[in-house]
Structure formats: structure tokens, C-alpha cells
C-alpha positions, -999 to 999 in steps of 0.1 A, spaced: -29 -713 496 -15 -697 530 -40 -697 558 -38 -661 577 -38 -665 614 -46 -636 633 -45 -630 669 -76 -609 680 -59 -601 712 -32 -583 701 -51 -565 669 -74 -552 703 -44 -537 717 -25 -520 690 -58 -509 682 -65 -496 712 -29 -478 713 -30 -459 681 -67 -448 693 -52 -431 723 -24 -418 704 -45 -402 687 -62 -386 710 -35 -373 729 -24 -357 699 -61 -343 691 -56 -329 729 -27 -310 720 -40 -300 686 -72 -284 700 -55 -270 733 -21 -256 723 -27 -235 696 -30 -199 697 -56 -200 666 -82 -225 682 -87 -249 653 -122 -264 642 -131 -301 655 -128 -312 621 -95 -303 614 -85 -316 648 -104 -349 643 -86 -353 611 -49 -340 630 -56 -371 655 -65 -396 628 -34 -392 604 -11 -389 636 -29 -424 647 -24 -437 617 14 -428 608 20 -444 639 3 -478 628 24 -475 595 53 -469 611 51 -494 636 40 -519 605 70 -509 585 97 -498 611 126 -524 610 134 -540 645 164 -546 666 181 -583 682 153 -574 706 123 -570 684 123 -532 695 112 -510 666 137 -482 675 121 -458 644 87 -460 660 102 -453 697 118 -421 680 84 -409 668 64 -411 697 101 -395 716 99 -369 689 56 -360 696 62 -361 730 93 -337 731 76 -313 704 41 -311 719 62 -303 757 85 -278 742 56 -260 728 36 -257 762 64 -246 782 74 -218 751 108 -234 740 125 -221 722 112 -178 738 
């Protein structure tokens, strides 16, 4: 039988990151639409955004350096969506 080691530190930290992803993306959800959206639907926005990050960092293959480049696409790809929204890209 294989003996599961797990490291509470660092299950507190990636824990800890998808939480704020996810609320940075409930932010934008609730403040940058012009049809203000109920804190349901919001709620549920920041918990599948929280949690596609988890799977993707799961899943994601790595480079030599143990970056996972598809996860540091994602969060490139939130970022620059949610920015070009607030400034009116592409009026």
C-alpha cells in the first residue's frame, strides 16, 4: 500500500491562492458589468473561476523549470480580459 504524504503548508497556500483568485474575479464580475448580476451568480462566477484554476494548475504539464506555462497563460489571459474590459477595448 502507498503511504500519501501531504504537506499542510503548501495545501494552505494554494489554497489560499485559488481563494483570492477567486475573488478578484467575483470583483470584476460584480463591478464591471453593465447588467449588475445577483451575488449568487457572482459567488458561483468566483468559485468555478477558483476552481478551473486549481484543475489547471493540477493538470497543466510543466517546463525544465517546473513552470506550468498553461496555468501562467490563464491567469495572463483573466488579467488582460478583465483590463481590456474596464478601459472599453476594443470602442
Amino acid at each position: 500500500m502507498t503511504e500519501v504524504v501531504v504537506d499542510a503548508k503548501e495545501l494552505c497556500r494554494k489554497a489560499i491562492t485559488y481563494i483570492v483568485e477567486g475573488l478578484v474575479v467575483a470583483i470584476a464580475a460584480f463591478a464591471l458589468p453593465k447588467k449588475k448580476l445577483d451575488l449568487e451568480e457572482v459567488i458561483m462566477i468566483a468559485c468555478v473561476a477558483a476552481s478551473t484554476f486549481a484543475l489547471i494548475d493540477l493538470f497543466g504539464r510543466r517546463n525544465e523549470q517546473g513552470v506550468n506555462l498553461m496555468a501562467d497563460w490563464a491567469r495572463s489571459g483573466a488579467g488582460l480580459g478583465i483590463g481590456a474590459k474596464m478601459v472599453g477595448f476594443p470602442n
